[in-house]
py3Dmol code that shows the C-alpha trace and the ligand (Angstrom):
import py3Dmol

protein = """\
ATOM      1  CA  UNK A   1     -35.511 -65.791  20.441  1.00  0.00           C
ATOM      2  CA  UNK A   2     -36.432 -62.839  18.248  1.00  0.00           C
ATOM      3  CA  UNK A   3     -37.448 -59.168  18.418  1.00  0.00           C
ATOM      4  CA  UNK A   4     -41.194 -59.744  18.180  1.00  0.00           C
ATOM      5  CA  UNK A   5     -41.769 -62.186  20.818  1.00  0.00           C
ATOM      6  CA  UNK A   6     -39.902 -59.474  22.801  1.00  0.00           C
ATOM      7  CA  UNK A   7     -42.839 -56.968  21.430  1.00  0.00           C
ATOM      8  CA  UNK A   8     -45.301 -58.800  22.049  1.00  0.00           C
ATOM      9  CA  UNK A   9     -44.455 -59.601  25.473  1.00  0.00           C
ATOM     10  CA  UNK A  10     -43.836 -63.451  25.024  1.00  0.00           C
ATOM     11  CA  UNK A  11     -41.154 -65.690  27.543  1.00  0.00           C
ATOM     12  CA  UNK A  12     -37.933 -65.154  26.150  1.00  0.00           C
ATOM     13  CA  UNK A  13     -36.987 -68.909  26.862  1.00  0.00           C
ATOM     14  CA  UNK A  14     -40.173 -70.663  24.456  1.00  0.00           C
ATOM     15  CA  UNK A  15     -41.454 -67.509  22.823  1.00  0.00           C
ATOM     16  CA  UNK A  16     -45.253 -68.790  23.025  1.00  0.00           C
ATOM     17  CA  UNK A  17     -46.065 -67.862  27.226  1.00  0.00           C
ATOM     18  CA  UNK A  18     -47.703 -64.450  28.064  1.00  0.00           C
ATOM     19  CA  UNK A  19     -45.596 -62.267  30.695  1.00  0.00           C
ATOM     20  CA  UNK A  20     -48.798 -60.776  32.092  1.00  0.00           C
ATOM     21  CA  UNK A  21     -51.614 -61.572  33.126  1.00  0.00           C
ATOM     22  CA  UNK A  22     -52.921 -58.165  33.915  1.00  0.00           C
ATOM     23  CA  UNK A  23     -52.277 -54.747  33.097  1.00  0.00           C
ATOM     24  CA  UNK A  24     -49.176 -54.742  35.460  1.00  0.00           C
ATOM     25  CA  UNK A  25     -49.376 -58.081  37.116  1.00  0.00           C
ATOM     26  CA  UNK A  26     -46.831 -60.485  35.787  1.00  0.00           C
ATOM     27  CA  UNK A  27     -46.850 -64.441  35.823  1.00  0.00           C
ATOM     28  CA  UNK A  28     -44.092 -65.958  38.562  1.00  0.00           C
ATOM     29  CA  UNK A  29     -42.762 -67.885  36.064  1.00  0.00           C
ATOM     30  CA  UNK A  30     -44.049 -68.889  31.936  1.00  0.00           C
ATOM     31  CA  UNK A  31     -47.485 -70.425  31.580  1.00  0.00           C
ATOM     32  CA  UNK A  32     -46.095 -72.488  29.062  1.00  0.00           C
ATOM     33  CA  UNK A  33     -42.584 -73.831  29.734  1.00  0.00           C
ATOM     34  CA  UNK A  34     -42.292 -72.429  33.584  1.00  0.00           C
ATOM     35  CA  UNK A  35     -39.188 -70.699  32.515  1.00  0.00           C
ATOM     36  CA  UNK A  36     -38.899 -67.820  36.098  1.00  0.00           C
ATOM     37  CA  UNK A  37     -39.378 -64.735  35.121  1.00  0.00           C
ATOM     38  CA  UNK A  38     -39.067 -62.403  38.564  1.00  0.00           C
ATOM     39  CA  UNK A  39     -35.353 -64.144  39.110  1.00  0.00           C
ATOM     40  CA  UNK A  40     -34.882 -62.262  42.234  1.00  0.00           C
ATOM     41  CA  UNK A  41     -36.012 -59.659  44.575  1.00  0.00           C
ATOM     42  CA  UNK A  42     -35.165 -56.459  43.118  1.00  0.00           C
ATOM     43  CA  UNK A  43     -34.654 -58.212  39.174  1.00  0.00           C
ATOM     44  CA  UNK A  44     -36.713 -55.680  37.480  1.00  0.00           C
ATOM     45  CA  UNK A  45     -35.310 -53.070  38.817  1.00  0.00           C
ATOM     46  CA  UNK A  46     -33.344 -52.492  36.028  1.00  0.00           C
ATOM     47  CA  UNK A  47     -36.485 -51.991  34.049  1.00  0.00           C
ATOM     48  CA  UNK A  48     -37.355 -49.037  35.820  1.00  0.00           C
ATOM     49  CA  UNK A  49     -34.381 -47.369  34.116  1.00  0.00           C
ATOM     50  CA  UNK A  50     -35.369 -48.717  31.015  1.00  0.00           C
ATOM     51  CA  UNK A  51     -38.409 -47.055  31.551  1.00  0.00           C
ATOM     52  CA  UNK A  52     -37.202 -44.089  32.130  1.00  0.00           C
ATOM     53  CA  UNK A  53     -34.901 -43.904  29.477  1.00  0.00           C
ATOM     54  CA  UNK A  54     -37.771 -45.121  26.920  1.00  0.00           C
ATOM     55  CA  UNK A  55     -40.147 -42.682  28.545  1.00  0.00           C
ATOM     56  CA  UNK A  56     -37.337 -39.807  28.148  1.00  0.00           C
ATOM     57  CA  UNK A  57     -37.092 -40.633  24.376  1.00  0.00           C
ATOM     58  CA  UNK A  58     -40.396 -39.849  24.115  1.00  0.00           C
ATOM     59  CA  UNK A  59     -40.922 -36.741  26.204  1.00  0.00           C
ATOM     60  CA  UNK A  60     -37.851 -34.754  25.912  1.00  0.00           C
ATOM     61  CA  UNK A  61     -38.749 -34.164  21.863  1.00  0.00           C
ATOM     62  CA  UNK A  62     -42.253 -33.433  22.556  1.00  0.00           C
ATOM     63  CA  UNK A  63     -41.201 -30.911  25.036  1.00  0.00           C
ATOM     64  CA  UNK A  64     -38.435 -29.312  22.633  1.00  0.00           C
ATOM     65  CA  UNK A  65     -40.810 -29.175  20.043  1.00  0.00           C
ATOM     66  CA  UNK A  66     -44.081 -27.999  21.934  1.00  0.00           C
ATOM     67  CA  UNK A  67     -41.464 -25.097  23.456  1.00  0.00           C
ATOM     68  CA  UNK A  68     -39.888 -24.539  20.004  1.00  0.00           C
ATOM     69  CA  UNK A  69     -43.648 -23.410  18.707  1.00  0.00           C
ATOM     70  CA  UNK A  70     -44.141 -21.280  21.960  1.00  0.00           C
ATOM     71  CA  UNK A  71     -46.736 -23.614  23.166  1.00  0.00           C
ATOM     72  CA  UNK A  72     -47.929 -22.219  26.609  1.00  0.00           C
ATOM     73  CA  UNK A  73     -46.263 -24.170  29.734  1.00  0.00           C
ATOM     74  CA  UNK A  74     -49.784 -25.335  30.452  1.00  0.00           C
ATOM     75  CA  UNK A  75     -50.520 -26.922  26.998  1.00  0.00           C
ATOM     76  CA  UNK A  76     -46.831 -28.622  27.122  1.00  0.00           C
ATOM     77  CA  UNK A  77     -47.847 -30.275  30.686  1.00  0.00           C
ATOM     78  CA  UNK A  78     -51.729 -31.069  29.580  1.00  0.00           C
ATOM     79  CA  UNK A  79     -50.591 -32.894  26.505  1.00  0.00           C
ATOM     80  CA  UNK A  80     -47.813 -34.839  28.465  1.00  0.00           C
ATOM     81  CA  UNK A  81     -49.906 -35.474  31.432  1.00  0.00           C
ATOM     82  CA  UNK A  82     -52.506 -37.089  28.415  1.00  0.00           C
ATOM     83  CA  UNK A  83     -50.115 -39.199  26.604  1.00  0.00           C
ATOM     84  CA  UNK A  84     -48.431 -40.016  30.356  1.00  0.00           C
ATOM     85  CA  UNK A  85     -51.787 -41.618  31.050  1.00  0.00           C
ATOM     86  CA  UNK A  86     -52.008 -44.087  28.084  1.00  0.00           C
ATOM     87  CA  UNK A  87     -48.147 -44.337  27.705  1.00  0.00           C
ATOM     88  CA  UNK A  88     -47.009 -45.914  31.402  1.00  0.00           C
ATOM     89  CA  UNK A  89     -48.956 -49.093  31.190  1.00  0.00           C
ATOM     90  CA  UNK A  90     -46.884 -49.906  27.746  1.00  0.00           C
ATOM     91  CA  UNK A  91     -43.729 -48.321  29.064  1.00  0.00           C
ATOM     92  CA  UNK A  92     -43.945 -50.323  32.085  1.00  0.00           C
ATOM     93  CA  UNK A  93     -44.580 -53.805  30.059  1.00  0.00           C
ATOM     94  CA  UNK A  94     -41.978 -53.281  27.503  1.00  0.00           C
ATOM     95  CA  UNK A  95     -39.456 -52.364  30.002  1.00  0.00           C
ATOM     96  CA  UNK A  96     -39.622 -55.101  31.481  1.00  0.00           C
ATOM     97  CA  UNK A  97     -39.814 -57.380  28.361  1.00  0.00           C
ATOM     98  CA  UNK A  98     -36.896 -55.987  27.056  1.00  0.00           C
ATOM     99  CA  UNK A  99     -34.965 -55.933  30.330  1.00  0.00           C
ATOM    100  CA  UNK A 100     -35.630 -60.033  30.584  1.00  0.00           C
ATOM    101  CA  UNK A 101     -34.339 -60.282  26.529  1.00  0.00           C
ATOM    102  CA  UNK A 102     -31.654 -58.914  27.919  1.00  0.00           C
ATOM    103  CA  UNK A 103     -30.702 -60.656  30.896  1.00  0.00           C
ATOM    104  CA  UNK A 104     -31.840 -63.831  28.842  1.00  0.00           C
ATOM    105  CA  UNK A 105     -29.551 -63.287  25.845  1.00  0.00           C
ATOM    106  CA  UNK A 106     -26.030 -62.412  28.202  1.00  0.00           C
ATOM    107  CA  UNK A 107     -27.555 -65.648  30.541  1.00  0.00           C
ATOM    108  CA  UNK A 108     -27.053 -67.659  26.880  1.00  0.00           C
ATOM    109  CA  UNK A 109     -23.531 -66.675  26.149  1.00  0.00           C
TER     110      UNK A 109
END
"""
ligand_1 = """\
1
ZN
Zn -41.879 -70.005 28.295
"""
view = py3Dmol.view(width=600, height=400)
view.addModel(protein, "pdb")
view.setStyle({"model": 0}, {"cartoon": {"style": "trace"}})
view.addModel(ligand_1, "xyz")
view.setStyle({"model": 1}, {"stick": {}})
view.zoomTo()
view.show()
């Protein structure tokens, strides 16, 4: 298992099946090795504070710095609101990627 299949959003069990299929729909379990990837209802909820927390890591500087060169409020929200856009689709994939590298390495142990 290694960081890269994580980053490229491979199954954590045989490293070669996709996770998605679409831009948020995810395989029930790995094309390749049927390894389950949704383990239960409610599993990937913990990705949503992944998420968040990756999203936050992002944002908070952006805003510090925008408001640190007296941006205008309005420029601070347009340029979030922009990056927002692009950023949630790959927010929301990697969270969950690394949230089932997780579960899959203390599952190991
Ligand atoms: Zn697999």
């Amino acid at each position: 298992m290694s960081f890269s299949s994580m980053m490229t959003l491979k199954c954590p069990q045989c490293e070669e099946g996709k996770q998605f299929k679409g831009l948020f729909s995810m395989y029930e379990n790995c094309p390749q090795c049927g390894y389950k990837y949704e383990k239960e209802q409610g599993y990937f909820t913990a990705a949503i504070f992944i998420g968040n927390f990756l999203y936050g890591l992002i944002v908070a500087p952006t805003i510090l710095i925008m408001a640190a060169i007296d941006e205008p409020v309005w420029k601070i929200a347009l340029v979030l609101g922009g990056f927002s856009l692009f950023a949630v689709p790959l927010i929301f994939r990697y969270a969950r990627s690394i949230w089932m590298y997780m579960d899959y390495i203390t599952e190991e142990s």
